[in-house]
N, C-alpha and C positions, 0 to 999 in steps of 0.2 A: 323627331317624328319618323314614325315607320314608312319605309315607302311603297307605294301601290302594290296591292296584290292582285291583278285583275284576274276572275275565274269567271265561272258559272257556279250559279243554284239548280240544282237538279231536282225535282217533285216529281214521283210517281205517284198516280192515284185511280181508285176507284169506286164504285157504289157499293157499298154493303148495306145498305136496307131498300127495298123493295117503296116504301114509300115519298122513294127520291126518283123520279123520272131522266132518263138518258137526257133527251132535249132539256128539260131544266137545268140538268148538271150541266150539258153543256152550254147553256144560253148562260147558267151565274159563272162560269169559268171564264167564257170569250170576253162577254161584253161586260160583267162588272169585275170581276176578279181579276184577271191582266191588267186591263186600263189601269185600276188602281192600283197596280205593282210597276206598271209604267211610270204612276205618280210621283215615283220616288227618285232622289236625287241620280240616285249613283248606278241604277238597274235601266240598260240601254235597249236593250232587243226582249221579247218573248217568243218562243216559239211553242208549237204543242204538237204534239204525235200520238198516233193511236199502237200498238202490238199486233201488227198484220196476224200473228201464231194465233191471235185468241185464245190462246193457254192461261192466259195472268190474271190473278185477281183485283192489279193492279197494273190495266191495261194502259193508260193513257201517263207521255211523257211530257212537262214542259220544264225548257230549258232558260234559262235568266241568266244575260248577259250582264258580268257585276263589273264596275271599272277599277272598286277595290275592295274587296274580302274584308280588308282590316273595318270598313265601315259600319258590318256588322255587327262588329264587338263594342260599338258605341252605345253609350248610354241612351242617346239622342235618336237612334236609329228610327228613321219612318217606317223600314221593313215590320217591323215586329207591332207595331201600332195600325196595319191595313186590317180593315172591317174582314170578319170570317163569319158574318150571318149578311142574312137582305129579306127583303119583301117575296123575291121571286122565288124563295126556298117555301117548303113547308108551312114551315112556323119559324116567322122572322125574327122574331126575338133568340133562335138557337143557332148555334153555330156549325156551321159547314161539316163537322167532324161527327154530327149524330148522326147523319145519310151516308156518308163516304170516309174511305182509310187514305191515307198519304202517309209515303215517306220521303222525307227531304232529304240531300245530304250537298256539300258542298267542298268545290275543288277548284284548287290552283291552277291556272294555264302555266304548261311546261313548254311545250314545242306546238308550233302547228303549221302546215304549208298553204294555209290561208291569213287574209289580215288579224286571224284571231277574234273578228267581233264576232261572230256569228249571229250575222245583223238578217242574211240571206232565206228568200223563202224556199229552203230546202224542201223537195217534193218526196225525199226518202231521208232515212239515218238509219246508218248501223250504229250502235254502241258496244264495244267493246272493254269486260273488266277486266284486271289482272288484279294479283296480291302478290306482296313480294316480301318473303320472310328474310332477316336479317342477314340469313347465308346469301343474300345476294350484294352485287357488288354494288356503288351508287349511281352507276352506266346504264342505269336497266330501264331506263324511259329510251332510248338510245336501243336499245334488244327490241323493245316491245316495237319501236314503230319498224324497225326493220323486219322481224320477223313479221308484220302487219304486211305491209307492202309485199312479202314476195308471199305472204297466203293469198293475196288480191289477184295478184299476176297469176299464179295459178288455177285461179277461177276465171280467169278474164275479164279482168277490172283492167280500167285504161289506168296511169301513170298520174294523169292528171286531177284524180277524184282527190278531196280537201282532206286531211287528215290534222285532229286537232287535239292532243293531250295532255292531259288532267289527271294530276295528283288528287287525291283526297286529302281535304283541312284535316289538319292536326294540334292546331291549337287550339280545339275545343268550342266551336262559335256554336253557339245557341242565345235561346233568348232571353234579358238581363234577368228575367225571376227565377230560371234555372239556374244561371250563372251562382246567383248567390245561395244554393241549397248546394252546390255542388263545387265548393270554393278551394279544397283543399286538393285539385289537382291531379289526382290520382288517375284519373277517367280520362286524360288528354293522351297517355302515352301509351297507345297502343304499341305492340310488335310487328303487327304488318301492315306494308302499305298499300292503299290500293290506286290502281291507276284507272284510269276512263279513258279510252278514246271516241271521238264521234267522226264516224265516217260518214260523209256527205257526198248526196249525189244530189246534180237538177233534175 
C-alpha cells in the first residue's frame, strides 16, 4: 500500500456567461458545492478567495485540504461522483461548466511552517508559483522557501507569517474516464516542475 500523500486541490474559477449571476454563483459555490466536497472522506478544510487585482478571468480561488492525493486515483473515489448542476443554477438539469470556467490542479505538501492542514480562516493569501527545469538541483523547494522569506523581510513581512509548499501531481490524477482514454502514459512526464506556495496572513 502507498502511503499518504497529503496535499491540496486547487480550482480557479469564474463566470463566462452573462446569464449566470455573481450572487448565484456564489450562493451554488458556498452553500451547495463545498458542503458537498466536504462530504467526502478524505477532503478536511475548504477555503475560497477572491483576486483583490481584478485582472483575472478566473478570479475566484478555493483550496481543499486532501489527507491523501493517492485517494484520487481510486476507482471508488466520492470526489469525482459530487453533483456539478442544482436547482439554484439556470437550468438545473446543466452543469456548472455552461455559466463558469475552472481550472483544477493539484499538489503534494513539501514543507510548511504551519500544521499543514490549512484548516485556518485566513483573512489574506499570497500564492506563490515557480517552475523548475531539470538544470535544477532536487534542493529547490529548500531555494524557493528561502529566497520566499527574505523577499518578505524586505517588504516588511514579520518572520512569523505561515509559509506552506506544494509541489505539483505528477502522476497524472484525473478523473477514472479520462484515465482510461489516456492510458498509455505518455502525458504524466512532464519536464518541469512546478511548485505553489501559499502565504498566509490573519
Amino acid at each position: 500500500m502507498s502511503p499518504p500523500r497529503p496535499g491540496i486541490i486547487t480550482v480557479k474559477s469564474g463566470i463566462s456567461s452573462p446569464d449566470l449571476s455573481s450572487e448565484t454563483f456564489r450562493k451554488w459555490y458556498e452553500q451547495i458545492h463545498i458542503p458537498d466536497v466536504l462530504a467526502t472522506p478524505k477532503i478536511t478544510s475548504a477555503l475560497r478567495y477572491r483576486d483583490k487585482s481584478n485582472s483575472s478571468t478566473l478570479p475566484f480561488l478555493a483550496i481543499y485540504n486532501v489527507d491523501d492525493l493517492n485517494w484520487l486515483n481510486q476507482e471508488t473515489c466520492e470526489f469525482w461522483k459530487i453533483p456539478l448542476h442544482s436547482d439554484v443554477l439556470p437550468a438545473d438539469k446543466q452543469p456548472i461548466f455552461t455559466w463558469a470556467k475552472f481550472e483544477t490542479e493539484f499538489y503534494d505538501l513539501v514543507s510548511t511552517t504551519s500544521d499543514g492542514s490549512l484548516a485556518h480562516a485566513w483573512s489574506s493569501l499570497l500564492a506563490v508559483r515557480w517552475e523548475r527545469t531539470p538544470s535544477h538541483t532536487d534542493d529547490y523547494a529548500n531555494v524557493i522557501l528561502k529566497t520566499l522569506r527574505r523577499s518578505l523581510r524586505e517588504v516588511g513581512v514579520k518572520d512569523e507569517i505561515e509559509l506552506t509548499l506544494f509541489k505539483a501531481d505528477q502522476s497524472g490524477i484525473c478523473p477514472p474516464a479520462m484515465r482510461k482514454l489516456d492510458s498509455d502514459g505518455g502525458a504524466n512526464s512532464p519536464s518541469i516542475t512546478k511548485y505553489l506556495c501559499l502565504v498566509c496572513s490573519c
